[in-house]
C-alpha positions as CSV (number, residue, x, y, z in Angstrom):
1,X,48.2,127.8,166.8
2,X,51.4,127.0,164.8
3,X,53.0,128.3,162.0
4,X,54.9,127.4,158.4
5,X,57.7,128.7,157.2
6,X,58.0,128.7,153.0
7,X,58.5,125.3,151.2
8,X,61.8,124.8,150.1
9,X,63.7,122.5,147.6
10,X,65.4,119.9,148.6
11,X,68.0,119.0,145.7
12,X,69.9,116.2,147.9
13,X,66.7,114.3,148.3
14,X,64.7,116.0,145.5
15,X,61.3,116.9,147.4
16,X,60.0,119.9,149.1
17,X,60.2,120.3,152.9
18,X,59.2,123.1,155.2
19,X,59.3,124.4,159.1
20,X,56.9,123.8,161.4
21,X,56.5,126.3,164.3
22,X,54.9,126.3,167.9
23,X,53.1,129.2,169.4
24,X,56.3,130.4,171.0
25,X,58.2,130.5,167.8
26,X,60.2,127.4,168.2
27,X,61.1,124.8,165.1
28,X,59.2,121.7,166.1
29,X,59.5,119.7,162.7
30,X,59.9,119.5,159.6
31,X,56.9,118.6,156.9
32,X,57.7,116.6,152.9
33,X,56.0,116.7,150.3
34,X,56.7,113.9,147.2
35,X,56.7,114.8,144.2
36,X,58.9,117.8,142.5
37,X,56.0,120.1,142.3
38,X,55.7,122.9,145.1
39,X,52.9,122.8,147.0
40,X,50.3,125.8,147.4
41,X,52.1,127.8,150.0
42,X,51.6,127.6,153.7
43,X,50.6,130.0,156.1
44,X,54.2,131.8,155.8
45,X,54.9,133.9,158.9
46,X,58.3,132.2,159.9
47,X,61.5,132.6,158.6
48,X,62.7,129.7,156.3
49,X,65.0,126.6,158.3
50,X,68.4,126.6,157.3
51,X,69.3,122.9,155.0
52,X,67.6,120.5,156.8
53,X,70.2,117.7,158.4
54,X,66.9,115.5,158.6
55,X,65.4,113.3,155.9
56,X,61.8,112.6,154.3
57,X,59.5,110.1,156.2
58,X,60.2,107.5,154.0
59,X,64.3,107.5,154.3
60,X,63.9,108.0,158.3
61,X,61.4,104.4,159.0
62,X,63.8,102.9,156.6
63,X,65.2,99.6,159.2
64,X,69.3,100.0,158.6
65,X,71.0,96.7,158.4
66,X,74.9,96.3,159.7
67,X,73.9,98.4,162.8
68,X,74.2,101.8,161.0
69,X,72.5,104.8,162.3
70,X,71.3,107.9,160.8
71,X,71.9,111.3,163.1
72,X,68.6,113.0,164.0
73,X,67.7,117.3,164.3
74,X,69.2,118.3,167.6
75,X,65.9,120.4,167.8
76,X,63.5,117.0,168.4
77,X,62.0,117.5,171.8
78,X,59.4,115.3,173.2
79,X,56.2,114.8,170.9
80,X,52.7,116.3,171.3
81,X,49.7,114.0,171.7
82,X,48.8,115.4,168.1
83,X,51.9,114.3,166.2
84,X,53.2,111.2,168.3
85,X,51.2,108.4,166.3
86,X,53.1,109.4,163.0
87,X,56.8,110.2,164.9
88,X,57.4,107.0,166.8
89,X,57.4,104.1,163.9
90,X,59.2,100.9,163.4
91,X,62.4,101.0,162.3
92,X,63.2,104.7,163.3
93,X,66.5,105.0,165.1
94,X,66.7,107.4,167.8
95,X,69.5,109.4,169.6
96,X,67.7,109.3,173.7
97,X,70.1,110.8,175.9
98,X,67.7,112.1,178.2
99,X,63.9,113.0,178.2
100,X,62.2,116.6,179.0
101,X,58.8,118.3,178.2
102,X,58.7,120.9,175.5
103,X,56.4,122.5,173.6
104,X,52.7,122.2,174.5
105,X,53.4,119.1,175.9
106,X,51.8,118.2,179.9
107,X,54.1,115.7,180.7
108,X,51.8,113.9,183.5
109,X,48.5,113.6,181.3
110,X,50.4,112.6,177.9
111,X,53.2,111.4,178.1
112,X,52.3,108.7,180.2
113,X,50.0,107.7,177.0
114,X,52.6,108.1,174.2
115,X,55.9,107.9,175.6
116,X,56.4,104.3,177.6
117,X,59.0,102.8,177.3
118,X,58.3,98.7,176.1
119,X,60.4,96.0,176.5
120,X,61.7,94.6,173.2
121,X,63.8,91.1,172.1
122,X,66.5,93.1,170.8
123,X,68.5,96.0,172.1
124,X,68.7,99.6,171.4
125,X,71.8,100.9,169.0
126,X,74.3,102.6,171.5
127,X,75.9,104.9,168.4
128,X,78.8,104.8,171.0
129,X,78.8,100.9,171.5
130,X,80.5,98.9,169.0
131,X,81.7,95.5,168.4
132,X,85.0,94.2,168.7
133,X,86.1,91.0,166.7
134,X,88.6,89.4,168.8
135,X,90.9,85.5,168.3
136,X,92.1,84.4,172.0
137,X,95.6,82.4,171.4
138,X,98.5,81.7,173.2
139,X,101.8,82.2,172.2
140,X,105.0,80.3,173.2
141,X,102.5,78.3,174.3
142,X,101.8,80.7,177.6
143,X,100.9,83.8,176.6
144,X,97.3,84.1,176.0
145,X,96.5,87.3,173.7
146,X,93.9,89.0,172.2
147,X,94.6,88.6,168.2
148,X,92.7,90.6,165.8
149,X,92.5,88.7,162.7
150,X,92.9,90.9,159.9
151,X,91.7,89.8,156.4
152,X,93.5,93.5,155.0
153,X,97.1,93.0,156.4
154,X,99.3,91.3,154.0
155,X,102.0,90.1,156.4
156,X,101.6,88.7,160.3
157,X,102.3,92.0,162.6
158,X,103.2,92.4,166.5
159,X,104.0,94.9,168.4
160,X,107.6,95.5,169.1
161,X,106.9,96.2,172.8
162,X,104.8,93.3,173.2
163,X,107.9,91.4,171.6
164,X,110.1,92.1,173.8
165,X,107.9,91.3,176.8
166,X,107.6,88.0,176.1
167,X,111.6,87.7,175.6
168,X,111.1,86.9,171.3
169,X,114.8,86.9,169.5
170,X,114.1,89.7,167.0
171,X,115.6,90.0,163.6
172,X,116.3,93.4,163.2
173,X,117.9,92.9,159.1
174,X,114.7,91.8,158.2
175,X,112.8,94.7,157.8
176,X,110.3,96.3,155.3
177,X,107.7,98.8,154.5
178,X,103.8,98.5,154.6
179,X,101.3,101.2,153.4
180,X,98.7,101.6,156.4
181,X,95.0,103.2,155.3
182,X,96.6,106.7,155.0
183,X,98.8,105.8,152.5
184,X,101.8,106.8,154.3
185,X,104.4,104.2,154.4
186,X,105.4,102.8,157.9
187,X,108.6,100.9,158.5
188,X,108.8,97.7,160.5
189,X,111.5,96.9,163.2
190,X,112.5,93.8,162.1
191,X,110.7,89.8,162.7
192,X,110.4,87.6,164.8
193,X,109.6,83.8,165.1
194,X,106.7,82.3,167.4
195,X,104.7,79.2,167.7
196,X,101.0,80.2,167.7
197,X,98.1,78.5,168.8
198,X,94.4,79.2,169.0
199,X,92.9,78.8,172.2
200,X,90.9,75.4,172.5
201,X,93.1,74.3,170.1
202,X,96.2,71.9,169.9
203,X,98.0,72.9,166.9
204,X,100.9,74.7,167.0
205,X,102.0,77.0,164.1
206,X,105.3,78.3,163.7
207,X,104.9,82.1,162.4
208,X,106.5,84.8,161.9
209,X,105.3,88.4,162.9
210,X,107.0,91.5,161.4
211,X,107.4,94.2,164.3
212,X,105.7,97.6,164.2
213,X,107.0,100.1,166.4
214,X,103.4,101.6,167.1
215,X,100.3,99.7,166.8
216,X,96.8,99.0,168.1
217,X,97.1,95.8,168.9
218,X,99.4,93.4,170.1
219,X,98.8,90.7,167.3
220,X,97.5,90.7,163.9
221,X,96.6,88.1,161.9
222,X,97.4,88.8,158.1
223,X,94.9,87.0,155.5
224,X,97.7,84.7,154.5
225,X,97.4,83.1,157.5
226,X,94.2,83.6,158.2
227,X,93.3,82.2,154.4
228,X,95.6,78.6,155.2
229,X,93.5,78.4,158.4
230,X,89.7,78.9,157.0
231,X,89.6,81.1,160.2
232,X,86.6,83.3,158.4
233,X,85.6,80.6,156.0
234,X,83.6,78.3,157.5
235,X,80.9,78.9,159.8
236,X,82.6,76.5,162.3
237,X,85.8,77.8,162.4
238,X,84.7,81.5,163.1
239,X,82.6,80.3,165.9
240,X,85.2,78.5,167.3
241,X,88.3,81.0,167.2
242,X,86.7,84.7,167.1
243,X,85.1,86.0,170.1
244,X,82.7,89.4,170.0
245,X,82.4,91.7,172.7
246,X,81.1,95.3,173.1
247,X,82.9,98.6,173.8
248,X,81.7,101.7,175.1
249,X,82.7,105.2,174.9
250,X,83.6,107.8,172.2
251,X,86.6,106.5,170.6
252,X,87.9,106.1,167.5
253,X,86.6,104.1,164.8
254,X,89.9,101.6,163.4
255,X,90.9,101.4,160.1
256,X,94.0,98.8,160.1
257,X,94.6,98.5,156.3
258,X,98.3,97.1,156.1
259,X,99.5,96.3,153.0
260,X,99.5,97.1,149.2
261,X,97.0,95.4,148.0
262,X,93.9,93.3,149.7
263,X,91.3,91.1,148.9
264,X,88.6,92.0,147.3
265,X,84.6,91.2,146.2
266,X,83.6,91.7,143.4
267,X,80.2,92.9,143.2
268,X,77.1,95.6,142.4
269,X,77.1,99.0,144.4
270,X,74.3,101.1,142.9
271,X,73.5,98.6,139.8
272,X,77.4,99.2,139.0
273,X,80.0,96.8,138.7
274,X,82.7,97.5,141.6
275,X,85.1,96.0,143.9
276,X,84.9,96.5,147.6
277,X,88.1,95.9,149.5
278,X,87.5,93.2,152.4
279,X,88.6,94.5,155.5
280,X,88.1,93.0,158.5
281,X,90.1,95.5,160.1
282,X,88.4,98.6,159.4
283,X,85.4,99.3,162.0
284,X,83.5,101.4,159.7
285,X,82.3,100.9,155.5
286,X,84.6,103.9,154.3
287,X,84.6,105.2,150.6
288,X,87.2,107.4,148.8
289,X,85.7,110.9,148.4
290,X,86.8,111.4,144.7
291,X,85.2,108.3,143.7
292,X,82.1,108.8,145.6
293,X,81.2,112.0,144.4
294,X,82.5,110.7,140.4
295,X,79.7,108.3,140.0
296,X,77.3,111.2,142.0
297,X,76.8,110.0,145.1
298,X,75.1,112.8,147.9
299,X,77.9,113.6,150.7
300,X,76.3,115.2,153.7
301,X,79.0,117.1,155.8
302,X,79.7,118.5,159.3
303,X,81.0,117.9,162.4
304,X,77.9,115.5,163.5
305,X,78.9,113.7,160.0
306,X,82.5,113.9,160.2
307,X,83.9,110.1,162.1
308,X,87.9,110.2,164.1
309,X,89.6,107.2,162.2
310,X,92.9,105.2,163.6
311,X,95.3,103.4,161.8
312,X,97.5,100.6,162.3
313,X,100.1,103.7,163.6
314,X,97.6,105.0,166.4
315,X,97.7,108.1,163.6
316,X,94.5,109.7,163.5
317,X,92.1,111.5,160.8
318,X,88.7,112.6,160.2
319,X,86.1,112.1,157.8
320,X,84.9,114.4,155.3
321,X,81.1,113.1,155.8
322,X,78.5,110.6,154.9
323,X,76.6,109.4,152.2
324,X,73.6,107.2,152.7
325,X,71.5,104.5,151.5
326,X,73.9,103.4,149.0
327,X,72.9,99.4,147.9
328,X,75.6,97.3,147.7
329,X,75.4,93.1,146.4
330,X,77.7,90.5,146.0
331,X,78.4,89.1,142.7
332,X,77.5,90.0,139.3
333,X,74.0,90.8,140.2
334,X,71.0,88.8,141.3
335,X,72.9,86.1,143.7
336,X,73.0,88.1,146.9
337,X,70.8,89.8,148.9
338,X,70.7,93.8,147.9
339,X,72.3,95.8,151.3
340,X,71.4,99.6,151.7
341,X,74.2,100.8,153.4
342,X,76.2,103.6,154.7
343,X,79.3,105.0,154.2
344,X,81.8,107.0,155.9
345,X,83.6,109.2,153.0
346,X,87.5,109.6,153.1
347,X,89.8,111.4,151.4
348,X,92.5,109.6,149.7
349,X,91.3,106.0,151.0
350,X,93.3,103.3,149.8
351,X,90.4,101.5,147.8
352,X,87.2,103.1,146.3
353,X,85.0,100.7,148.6
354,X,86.2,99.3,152.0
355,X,83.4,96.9,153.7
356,X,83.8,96.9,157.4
357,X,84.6,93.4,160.0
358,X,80.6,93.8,161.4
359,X,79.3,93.8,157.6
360,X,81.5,91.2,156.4
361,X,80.5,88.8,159.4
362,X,76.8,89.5,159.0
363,X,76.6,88.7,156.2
364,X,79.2,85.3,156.6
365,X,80.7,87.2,153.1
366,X,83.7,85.2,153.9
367,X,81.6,81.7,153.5
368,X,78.9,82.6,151.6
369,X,80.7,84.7,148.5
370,X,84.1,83.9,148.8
371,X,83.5,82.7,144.8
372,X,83.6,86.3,144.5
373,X,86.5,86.9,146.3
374,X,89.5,87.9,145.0
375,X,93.3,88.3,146.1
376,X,96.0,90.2,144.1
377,X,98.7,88.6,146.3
378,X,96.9,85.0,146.2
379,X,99.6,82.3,147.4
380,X,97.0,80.3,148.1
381,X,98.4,79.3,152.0
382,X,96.7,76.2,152.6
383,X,99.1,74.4,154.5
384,X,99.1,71.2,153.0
385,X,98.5,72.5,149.6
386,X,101.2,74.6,147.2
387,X,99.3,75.4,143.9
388,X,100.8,76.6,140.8
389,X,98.0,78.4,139.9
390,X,97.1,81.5,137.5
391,X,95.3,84.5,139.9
392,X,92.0,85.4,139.2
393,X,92.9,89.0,138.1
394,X,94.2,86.9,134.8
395,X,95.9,89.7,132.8
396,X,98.4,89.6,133.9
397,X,98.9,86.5,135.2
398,X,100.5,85.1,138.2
399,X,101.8,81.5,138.7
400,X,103.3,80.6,142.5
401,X,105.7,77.7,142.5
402,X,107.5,75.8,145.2
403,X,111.0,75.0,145.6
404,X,112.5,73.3,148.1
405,X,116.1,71.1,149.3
406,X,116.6,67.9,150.9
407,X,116.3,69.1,154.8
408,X,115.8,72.7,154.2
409,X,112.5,74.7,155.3
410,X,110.3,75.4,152.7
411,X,110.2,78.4,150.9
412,X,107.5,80.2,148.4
413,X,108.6,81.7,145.5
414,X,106.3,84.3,143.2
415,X,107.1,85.3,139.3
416,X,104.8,87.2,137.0
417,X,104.5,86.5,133.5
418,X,102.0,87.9,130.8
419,X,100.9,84.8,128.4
420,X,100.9,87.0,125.6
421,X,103.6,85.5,122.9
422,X,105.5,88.7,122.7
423,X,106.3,88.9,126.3
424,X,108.2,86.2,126.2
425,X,110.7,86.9,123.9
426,X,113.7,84.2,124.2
427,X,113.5,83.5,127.5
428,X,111.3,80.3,127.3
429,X,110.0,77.7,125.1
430,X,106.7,77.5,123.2
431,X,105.5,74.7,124.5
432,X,106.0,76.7,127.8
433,X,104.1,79.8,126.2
434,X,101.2,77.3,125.1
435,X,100.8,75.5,128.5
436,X,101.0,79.4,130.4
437,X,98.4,79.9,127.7
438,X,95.9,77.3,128.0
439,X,96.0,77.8,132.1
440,X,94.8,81.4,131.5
441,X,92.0,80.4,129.4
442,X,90.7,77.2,131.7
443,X,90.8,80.0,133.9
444,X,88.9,82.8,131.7
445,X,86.3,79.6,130.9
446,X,85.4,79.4,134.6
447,X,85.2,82.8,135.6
448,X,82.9,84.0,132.1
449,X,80.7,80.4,133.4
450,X,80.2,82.3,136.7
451,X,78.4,84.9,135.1
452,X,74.9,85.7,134.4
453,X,73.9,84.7,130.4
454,X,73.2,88.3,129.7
455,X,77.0,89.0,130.8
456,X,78.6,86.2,129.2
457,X,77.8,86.6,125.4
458,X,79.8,90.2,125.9
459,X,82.3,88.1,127.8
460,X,83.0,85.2,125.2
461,X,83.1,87.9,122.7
462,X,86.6,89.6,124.1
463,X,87.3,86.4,124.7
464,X,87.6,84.5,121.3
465,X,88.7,87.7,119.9
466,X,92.0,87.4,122.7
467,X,92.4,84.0,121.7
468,X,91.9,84.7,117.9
469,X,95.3,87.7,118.0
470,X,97.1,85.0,120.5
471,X,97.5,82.5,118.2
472,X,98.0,85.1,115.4
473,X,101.2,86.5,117.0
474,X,102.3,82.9,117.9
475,X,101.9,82.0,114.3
476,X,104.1,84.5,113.3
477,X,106.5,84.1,116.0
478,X,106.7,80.4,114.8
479,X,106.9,81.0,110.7
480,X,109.9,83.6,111.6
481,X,111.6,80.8,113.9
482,X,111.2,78.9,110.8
483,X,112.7,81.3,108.6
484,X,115.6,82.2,110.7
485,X,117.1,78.6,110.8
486,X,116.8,78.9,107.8
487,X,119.4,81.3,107.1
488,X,121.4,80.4,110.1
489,X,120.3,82.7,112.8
490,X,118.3,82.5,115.9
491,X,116.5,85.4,116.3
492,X,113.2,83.7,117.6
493,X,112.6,81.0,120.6
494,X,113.8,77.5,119.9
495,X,112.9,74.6,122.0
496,X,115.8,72.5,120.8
497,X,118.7,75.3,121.0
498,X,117.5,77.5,124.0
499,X,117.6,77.8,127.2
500,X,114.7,78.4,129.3
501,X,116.2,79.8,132.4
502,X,113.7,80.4,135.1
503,X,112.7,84.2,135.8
504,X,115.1,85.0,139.0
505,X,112.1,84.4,141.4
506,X,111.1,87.0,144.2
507,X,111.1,85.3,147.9
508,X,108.1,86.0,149.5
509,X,108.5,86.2,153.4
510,X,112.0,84.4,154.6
511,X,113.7,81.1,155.4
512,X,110.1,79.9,156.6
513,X,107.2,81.2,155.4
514,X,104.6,83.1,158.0
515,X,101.9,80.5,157.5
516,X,104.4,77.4,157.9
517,X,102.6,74.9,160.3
518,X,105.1,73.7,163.4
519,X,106.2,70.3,161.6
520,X,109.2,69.9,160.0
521,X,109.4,68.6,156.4
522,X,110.4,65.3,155.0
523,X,113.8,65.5,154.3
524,X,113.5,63.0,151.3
525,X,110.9,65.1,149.7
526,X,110.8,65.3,145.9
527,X,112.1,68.6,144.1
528,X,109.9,70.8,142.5
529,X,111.4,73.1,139.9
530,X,109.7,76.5,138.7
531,X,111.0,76.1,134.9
532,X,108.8,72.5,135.0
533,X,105.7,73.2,133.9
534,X,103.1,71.1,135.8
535,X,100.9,68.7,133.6
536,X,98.8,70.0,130.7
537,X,95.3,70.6,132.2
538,X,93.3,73.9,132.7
539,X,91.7,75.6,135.9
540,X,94.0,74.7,138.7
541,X,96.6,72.2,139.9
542,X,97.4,70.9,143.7
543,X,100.2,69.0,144.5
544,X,99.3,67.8,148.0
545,X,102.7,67.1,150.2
546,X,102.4,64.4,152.7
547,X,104.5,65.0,155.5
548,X,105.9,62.1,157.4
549,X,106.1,62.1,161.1
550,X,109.6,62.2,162.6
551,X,110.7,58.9,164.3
């Protein structure tokens, strides 16, 4: 007959749980019990378990969603004819490495009975198989790679060996620094130029790739390009261009953050509002250890929690552990599905949330939420499109101009202003603070219309009150311009005496920009100036560019 040990509380999952012995002293199981009362003791003649790395019933038949896994008691042997009917439920993920009687168990008379193995539609988990998201290309129109497109790289990468195998003219003055996912910064070799093509494809890019001197991977795709090409966007595309295949074997999980800053969702995690950086680089959902354990999430450690992550550098780390069952929604609550998810926790990760390449394509986030979706760095790369545009994260804002000469290659320009009236100083007109002005709030008008009505009386509230001290400090900026011509100075902005030079404007990328399409431009091509501003209408502005062929 077996034995119980004593009940014990368990505070990360807030029941009572105790041993359950065989005859020959072995820990067969554990029992819960709901509720936060103890329950009348048990027959108490074994020593007490240590924690249990288990969970109650009700967290272990729990189905997991983006091919997560929980890690099961190394001391579950084979089941008894008593207890199989309650062990071996739908949705339990098991570990099976190899099968053996224990126990009181006659392996010929009941395990037979309780212990077939059925045929099912889909396949077991393989903790050790994973997905790999993968782009075949070509190159100089001959080499055919294996691009990983990465929505958390800010920049095009290659690696400099691959570079010089295919024979690539490398620009070693252009160089730079990216921050990889363990915040060290890495140096790049220099750049090189390369028409690009996806495979099935006739379209030739021109891009240019900045070298690493380590990497994973041949080729990455940054999100700039990846953005300009709706590679992740539509359905269509993604079926078209990305190939998934399987790997096998313990190795480390990838997390090929490369950049500053990347896009993000906005969304719920735990009925919270929260941004989650979109990384389709990073294999596993990973969240930063101090935030996690701020807003009081459980983190379960040890070595059979603890995950090997790579970066972008082939540098390597470890986890600190997990935390589990944590439900995650896109949006400000109530338009997506809710995901219960887990997450690997990191020390020093560069965002607070970072969703994972299998998550993000299950759920088509790229399609189905991009409204949610958010870039700090937003150039808005569509090829045939150059916005001057105010970024979603409005304060402050950013506008992205073009500029461009007769036969020249194109080149993108960024500057940052604040539309606040005291920013400005003399350095532009006020009919150029009023038009930066009304762009931000067309844009503040669409984003507070997104919301749910509960969120946006709160909203319009900050709002009008914004809008109420703008025109306050524009008012007084105007009445002193007033006064000060008065007496003969010019202390404030004047329209008619002056000048509005342009802010000296920060080149992003080179002579030709990493997500220039391979077609040259039309050398008669009106000139776009970044001191213009475009006509007076809120939201967003396109100028489309229609390129004439050569003849």
């Amino acid at each position: 007959m077996g034995s119980h040990s004593k009940w014990i509380w368990s505070q990360e999952y807030l029941q009572y749980y105790c041993g359950v012995y065989n005859n020959h002293g072995e820990l067969i199981e554990y029992l819960w019990q709901n509720g936060d009362r103890q329950p009348a003791p048990a027959n108490s003649t074994q020593p007490s378990p240590k924690a249990s790395s288990t969970q109650p019933e009700s967290k272990q038949q729990r189905i997991y969603e983006r091919r997560e896994h929980e890690p099961l008691d190394p001391s579950y042997r084979a089941r008894t004819t008593k207890d199989s009917a309650s062990f071996f439920k739908a949705g339990k993920v098991l570990k099976v490495y190899w099968l053996e009687s224990a126990g009181d168990v006659n392996r010929t008379k009941s395990w037979s009975r309780h212990g077939n193995f059925k045929s099912v539609k889909d396949p077991v988990y393989d903790p050790e198989e994973r997905n790999i998201y993968e782009i075949p290309s070509y190159l100089e129109q001959a080499h055919l790679t294996q691009a990983l497109g990465d929505s958390g790289a800010k920049h095009n990468f290659m690696k400099e060996e691959y570079a010089l195998q295919l024979g690539l003219s490398i620009n070693h003055q252009d160089q730079t620094e990216v921050t990889i996912g363990s915040g060290k910064k890495v140096a790049t070799t220099g750049t090189v130029q390369a028409t690009f093509r996806f495979k099935n494809e006739s379209k030739m890019y021109s891009l240019r790739f900045h070298l690493l001197p380590r990497c994973l991977h041949n080729v990455i795709l940054g999100r700039v390009f990846l953005k300009a090409t709706g590679t992740f966007k539509t359905l269509a595309n993604f079926l078209q261009r990305v190939v998934q295949r399987s790997v096998k074997g313990n190795l480390p999980h990838h997390l090929l953050y490369l950049g500053d800053s990347a896009p993000t969702f906005s969304g719920r995690l735990n009925g919270m509002a929260q941004d989650a950086l979109a990384d389709s680089g990073s294999k596993v959902l990973v969240m930063d250890e101090d935030y996690a354990r701020t807003i009081g999430l459980p983190i379960v450690s040890g070595s059979q929690y603890s995950t090997k992550l790579k970066f972008a550098d082939e540098t390597t780390t470890y986890t600190s552990g997990m935390t589990h069952g944590v439900k995650w929604e896109f949006g400000p609550g109530g338009v997506s599905e809710v995901y219960e998810l887990d997450f690997h926790i990191l020390k020093n990760a560069p965002a607070n949330v970072i969703l994972s390449d299998s998550f993000l394509f299950g759920t088509n986030a790229f399609s189905q939420f991009d409204c949610y979706l958010a870039d700090e760095d937003d150039e808005d790369a569509d090829t045939y499109f150059y916005a001057i545009d105010v970024d979603e994260d409005y304060s402050p804002s950013r506008f992205t101009s073009m500029s461009f000469s007769n036969g020249s290659p194109l080149r993108r320009f960024t500057f940052t202003k604040d539309s606040s009236p005291h920013r400005f100083n003399n350095s532009i007109s006020f009919s150029t603070m009023r038009h930066f002005e009304l762009v931000r709030r067309g844009e503040e008008e669409d984003r507070i219309s997104n919301l749910s009505p509960r969120l946006q009386l709160e909203a319009w509230n900050r709002e009008h009150e914004r809008q109420r001290q703008w025109d306050e400090r524009m008012r007084r900026l105007e009445t002193r311009q007033q006064q000060d011509q008065h007496t003969g100075s010019a202390s404030g902005p004047s329209e008619a005496s002056v000048n509005t030079p342009s802010p000296r404007p920060t080149p992003i990328g080179s002579t030709t920009p990493d997500t220039l399409p391979h077609h040259p431009v039309n050398a008669n091509a009106h000139q776009h100036s970044a001191t213009h501003p475009p006509p007076s209408k809120r939201s967003r502005w396109r100028f489309r560019l229609r390129r004439r062929p050569m003849i």
